[in-house]
PAGULUM-781148 format. One record per residue: x, y, z of N, C-alpha, C in turn; residue in three letters. Coordinates in steps of 0.1 Angstrom, whole numbers, plus 5000, padded with zeros to 4 digits. Atoms other than C-alpha are relative to their C-alpha. Layout:
! residues N
XYZXYZXYZALA/...
! end
This chain:
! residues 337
499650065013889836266978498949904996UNK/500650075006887536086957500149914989UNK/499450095014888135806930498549974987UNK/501350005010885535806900500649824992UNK/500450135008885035426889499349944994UNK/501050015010882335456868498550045007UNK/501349985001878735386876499349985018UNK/500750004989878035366916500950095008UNK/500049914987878135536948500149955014UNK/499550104991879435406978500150125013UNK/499649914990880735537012500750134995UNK/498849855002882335957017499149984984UNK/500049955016880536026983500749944990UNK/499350075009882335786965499250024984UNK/501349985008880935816929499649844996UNK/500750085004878835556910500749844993UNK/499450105000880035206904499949884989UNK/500650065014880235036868499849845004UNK/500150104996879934686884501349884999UNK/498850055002883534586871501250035011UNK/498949974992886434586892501250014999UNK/498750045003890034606886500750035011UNK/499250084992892934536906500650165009UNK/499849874994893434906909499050025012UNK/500649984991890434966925499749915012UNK/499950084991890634686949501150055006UNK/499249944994893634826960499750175010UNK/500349854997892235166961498749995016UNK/501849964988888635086985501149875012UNK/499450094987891534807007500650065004UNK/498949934992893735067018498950145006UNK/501049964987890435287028499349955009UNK/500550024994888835067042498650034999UNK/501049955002885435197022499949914987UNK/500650115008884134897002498650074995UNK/501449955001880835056980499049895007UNK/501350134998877234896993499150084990UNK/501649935006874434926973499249834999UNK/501050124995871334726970498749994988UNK/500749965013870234716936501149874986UNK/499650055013870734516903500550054986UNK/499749945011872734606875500049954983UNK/500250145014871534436838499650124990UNK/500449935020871034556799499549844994UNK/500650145009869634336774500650034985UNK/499950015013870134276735499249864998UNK/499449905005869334306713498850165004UNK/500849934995867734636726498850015000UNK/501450005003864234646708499249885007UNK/500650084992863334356724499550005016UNK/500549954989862734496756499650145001UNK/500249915002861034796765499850095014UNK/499449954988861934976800499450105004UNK/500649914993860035176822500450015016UNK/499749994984861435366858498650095003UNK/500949944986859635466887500749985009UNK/499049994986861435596916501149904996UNK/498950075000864435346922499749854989UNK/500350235004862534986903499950084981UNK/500049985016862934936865499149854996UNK/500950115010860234756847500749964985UNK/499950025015861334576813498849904995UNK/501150125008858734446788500749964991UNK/499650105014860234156764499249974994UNK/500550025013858234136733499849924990UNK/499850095005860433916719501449995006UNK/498650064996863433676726501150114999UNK/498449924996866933886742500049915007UNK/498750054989869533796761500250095013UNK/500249924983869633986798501349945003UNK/499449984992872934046813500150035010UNK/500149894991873134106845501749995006UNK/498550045004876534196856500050045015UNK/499549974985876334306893498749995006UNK/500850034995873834196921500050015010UNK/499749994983873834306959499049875002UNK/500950114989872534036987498950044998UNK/501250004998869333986990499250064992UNK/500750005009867934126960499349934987UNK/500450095006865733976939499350054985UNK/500549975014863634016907498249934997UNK/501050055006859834026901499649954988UNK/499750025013858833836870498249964996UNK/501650055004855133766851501049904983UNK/499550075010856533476825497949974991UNK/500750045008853433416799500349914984UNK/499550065012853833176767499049994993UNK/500949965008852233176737498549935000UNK/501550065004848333056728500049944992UNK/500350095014847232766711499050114988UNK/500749975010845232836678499249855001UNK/501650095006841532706671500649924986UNK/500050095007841532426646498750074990UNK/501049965007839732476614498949935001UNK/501050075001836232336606499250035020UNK/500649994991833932276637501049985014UNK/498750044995836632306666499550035014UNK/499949954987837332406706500750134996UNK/499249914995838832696718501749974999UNK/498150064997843032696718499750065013UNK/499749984981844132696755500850134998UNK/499149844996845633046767501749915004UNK/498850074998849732966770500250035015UNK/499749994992850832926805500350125007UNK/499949854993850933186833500650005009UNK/499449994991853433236855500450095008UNK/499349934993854733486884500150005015UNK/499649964980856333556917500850094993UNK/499049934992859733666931501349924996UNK/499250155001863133486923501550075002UNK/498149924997866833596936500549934985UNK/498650055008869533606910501250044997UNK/498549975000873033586901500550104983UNK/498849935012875733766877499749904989UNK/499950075007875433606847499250024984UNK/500450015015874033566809498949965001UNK/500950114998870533466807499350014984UNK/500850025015868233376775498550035004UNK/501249965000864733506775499449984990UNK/500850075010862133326756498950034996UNK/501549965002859033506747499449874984UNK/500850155008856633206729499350044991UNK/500449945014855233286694498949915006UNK/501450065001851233226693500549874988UNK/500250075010850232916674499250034991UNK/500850005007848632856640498949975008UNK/501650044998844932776634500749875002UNK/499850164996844832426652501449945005UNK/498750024998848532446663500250045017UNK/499649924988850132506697501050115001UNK/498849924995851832766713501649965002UNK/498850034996855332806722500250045015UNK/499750004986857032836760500750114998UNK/499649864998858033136771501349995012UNK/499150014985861233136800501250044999UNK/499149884995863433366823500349925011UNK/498850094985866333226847499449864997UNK/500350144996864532906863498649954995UNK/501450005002860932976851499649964985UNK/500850015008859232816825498749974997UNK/501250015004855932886810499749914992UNK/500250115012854132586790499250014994UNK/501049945016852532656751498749945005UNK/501349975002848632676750499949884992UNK/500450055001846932366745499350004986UNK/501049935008845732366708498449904999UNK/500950095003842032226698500449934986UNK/499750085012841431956668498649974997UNK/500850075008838931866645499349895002UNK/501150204993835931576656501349995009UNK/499350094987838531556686500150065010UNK/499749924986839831646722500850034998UNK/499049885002841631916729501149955007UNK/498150064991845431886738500350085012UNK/500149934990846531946770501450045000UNK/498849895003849032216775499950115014UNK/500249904989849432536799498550045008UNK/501250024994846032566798499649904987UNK/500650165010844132276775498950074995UNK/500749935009842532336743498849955001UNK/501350004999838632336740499449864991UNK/500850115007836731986727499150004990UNK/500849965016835731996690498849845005UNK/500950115006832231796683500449884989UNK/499550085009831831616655499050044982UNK/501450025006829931496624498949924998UNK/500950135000826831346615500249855000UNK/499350145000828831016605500749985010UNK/499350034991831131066635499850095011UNK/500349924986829331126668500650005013UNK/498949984991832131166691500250115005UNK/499949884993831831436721501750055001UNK/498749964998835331626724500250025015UNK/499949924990836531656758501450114999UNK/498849875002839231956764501049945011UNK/498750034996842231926772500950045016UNK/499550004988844631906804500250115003UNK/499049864997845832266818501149975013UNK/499050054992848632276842500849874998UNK/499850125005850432046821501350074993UNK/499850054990853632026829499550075015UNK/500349934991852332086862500850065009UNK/499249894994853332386882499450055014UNK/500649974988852732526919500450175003UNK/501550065001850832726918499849974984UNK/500850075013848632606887500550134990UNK/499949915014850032806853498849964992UNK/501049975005846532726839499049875001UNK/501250085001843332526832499449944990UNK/500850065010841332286807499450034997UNK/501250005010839332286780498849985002UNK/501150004996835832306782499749864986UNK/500750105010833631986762499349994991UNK/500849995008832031956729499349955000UNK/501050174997828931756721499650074984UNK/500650035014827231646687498650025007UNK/501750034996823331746695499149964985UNK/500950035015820531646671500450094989UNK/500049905012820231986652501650085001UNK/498749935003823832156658501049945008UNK/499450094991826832056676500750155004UNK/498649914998829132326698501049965004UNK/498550084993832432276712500550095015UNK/499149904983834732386745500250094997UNK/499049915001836332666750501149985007UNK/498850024997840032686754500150065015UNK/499949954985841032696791501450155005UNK/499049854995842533016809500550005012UNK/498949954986845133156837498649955011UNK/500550014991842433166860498849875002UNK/500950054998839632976848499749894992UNK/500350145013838632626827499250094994UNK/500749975011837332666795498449965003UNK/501150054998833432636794499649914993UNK/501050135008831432316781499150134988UNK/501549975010829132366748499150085011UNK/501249934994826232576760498550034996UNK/501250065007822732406754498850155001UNK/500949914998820232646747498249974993UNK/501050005003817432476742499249934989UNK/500150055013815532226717501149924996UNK/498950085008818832016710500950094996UNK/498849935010820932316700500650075010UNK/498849934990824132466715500950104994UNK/499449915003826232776715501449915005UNK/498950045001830032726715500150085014UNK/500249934988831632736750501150125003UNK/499149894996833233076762501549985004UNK/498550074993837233026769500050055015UNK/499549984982838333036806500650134999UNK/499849864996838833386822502349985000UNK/498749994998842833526824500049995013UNK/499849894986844333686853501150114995UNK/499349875003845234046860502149945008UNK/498050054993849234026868500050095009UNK/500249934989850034066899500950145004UNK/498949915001853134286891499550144989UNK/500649895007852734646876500249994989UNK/499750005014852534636839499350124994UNK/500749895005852134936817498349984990UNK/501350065006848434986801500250004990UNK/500049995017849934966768500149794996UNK/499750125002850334586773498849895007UNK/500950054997847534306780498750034997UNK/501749905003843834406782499549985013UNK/501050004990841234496804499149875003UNK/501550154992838634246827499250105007UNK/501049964991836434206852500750065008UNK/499249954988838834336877501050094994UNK/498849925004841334626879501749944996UNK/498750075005844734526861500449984988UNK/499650055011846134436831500249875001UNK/499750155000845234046822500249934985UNK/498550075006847133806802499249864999UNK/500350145002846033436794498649944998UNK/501150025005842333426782500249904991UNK/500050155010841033086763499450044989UNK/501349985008839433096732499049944997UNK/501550065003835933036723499949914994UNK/500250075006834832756711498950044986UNK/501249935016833032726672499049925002UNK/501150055002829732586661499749984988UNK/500250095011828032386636498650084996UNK/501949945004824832546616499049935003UNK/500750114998821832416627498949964988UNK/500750085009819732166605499050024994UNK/501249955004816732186589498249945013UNK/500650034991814232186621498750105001UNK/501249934999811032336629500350145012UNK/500349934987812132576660502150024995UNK/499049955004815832726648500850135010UNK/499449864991817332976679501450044992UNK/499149945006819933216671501749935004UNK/498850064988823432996680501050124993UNK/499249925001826733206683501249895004UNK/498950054994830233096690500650065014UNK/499749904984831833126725500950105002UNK/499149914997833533436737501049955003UNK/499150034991836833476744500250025014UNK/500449974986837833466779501650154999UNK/499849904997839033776794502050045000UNK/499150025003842733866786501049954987UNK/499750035016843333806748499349914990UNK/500850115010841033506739499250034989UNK/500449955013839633516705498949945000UNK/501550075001835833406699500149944989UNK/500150115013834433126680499550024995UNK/500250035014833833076645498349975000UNK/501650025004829933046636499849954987UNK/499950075014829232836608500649974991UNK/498850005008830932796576500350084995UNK/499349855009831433186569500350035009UNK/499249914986832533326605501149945003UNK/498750084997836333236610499550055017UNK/499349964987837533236646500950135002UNK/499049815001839233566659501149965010UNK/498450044995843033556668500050025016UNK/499849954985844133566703500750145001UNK/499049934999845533876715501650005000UNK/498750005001849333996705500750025015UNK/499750054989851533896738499450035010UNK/500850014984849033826759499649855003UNK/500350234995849233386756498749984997UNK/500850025006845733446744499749844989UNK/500550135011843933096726499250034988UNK/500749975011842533136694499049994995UNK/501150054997838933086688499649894986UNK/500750125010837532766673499350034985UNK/500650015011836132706636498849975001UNK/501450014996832932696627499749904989UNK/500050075012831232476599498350034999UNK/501849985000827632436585499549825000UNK/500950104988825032156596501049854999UNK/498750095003827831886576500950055000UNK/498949985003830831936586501449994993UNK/499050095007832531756562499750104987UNK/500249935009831432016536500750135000UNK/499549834999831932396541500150025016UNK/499349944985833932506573500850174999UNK/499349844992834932856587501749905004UNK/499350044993838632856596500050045015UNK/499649964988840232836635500750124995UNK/498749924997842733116646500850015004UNK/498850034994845733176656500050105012UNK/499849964985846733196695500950154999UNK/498849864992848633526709501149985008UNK/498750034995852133546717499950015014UNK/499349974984853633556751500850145000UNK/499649834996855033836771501249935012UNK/499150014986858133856798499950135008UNK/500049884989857834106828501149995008UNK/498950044989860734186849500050185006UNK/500249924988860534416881501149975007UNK/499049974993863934516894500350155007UNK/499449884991865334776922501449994987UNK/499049975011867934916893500850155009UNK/499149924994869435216917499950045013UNK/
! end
């Protein structure tokens, strides 16, 4: 004889076990003496579109997109839940600016219980704005550092890139703090430093998952290219290739800085070609070049930084705008049967 209780499978072919119990069936599995085991987690989300679910074999991947709610309503011992938490990217500052910092990066492993949980995927920031925090169960990711105008970058998940200045105000930018609040291990890195040179000035680039933002990058004669944002990292959990971007390495990566902008150079005898800095690997947006090249956005949830503004030789005149950072992402890696 067999009793059908919904959604599990237990001892003798029992069938499948909806994770609810009533008083019936507690009566029913205490007079066999056949309690189900299983060794798997049972959870839905809302509102549905916000997650997007992929099996293999017994594990169920969900991508969050944007803010749900995760139920989980039944949990055997010793199971747990892989997670990649990312939060959104600062945005570049208009005018001559840094890089925005990539939004914090987080992942492991984390046991959990029955219960309701809130899932926070972090909106990119404006131009010159920060990110938001991204966080699942105990984990929270901290918003992308944004850059500012003639100033230092703010420090944040990873810390935004160090705007120059102008001729009236020659004040280097340094970039901003990453791993800020700090996390073990490190959810990101700092801003790279601007400088005011004779004929042009460039700025930081916004710092990334793996790597600080780079300093200005002199090229010679007094003039500087904007510096590159700090590299991501690939996640270390399986994520589909429809989400993140390609690197140097196999994987899908997540938390690139953006580029820092640059200032036109002056009226000089010896004029090299300057550019703004790349983004770094993982969504970062490149810098702004003078006062007609905007900054380019960070990538859409990948915590990407936004790349710095650009201006021409006075900055207090015509400026390129920043961009805006790239949202955050949530990963979750559960044994689901």
């Amino acid at each position: 004889m067999t009793k059908d209780i919904g959604n599990f499978k237990g001892n003798n072919n029992l069938p499948l076990f909806s994770g609810v119990w009533s008083i019936f069936d507690q009566i029913f599995f205490k007079k066999r003496s056949e309690w189900p085991v299983f060794d798997y987690i049972v959870a839905s989300w809302s509102p549905l579109p916000a997650g997007t679910s992929f099996d293999s074999g017994n594990f169920r991947t969900v991508v969050f997109t944007s803010s749900a709610t995760l139920a989980v309503n039944a949990v055997s011992a010793g199971t747990s839940v892989d997670y990649l938490v990312v939060a959104g990217g600062a945005g570049g500052a208009p005018g001559v600016s840094g890089g925005g910092g990539a939004g914090g990066f987080r992942t492991g492993t984390t046991p959990i219980s029955p219960g309701s949980y809130t899932i926070t995927v972090g909106a990119g920031g404006a131009a010159g704005g920060a990110g938001s925090a991204s966080v699942f169960y105990s984990i929270t990711s901290a918003s992308g550092g944004n850059s500012r105008r003639f100033n230092t970058g703010i420090a944040g998940g990873s810390g935004g890139g160090g705007g120059t200045s102008s001729p009236t105000n020659p004040i280097n930018g340094i970039g901003g703090a990453g791993n800020t609040p700090p996390t073990s291990p490190p959810q990101g890195n700092p801003g790279g430093q601007g400088i005011n040179g004779l004929y042009n000035g460039g700025t930081g680039g916004g710092g990334g998952a793996s790597s600080a933002g780079s300093d200005y990058v002199p090229i010679g004669s007094d003039h500087y290219n904007g510096g590159p944002g700090g590299n991501g990292s690939p996640s270390p959990i399986s994520v589909p290739i429809s989400y993140g971007t390609p690197g140097p390495s196999p994987g899908r990566w997540f938390g690139g800085g953006g580029g820092g902008g640059i200032t036109k150079p002056g009226v000089v005898p010896f004029v090299p070609v300057t550019v703004g800095g790349t983004g770094g690997a993982g969504g970062g947006g490149g810098g702004g070049k003078y006062g007609t090249d905007p900054g380019t956005s960070g990538t859409v949830n990948t915590g990407g930084g936004g790349g710095g503004g650009g201006s021409e030789f006075d900055p207090t005149t015509i400026h390129s705008n920043g961009a805006s950072g790239g949202s955050g992402i949530v990963v979750l890696i559960y044994k689901y049967q």
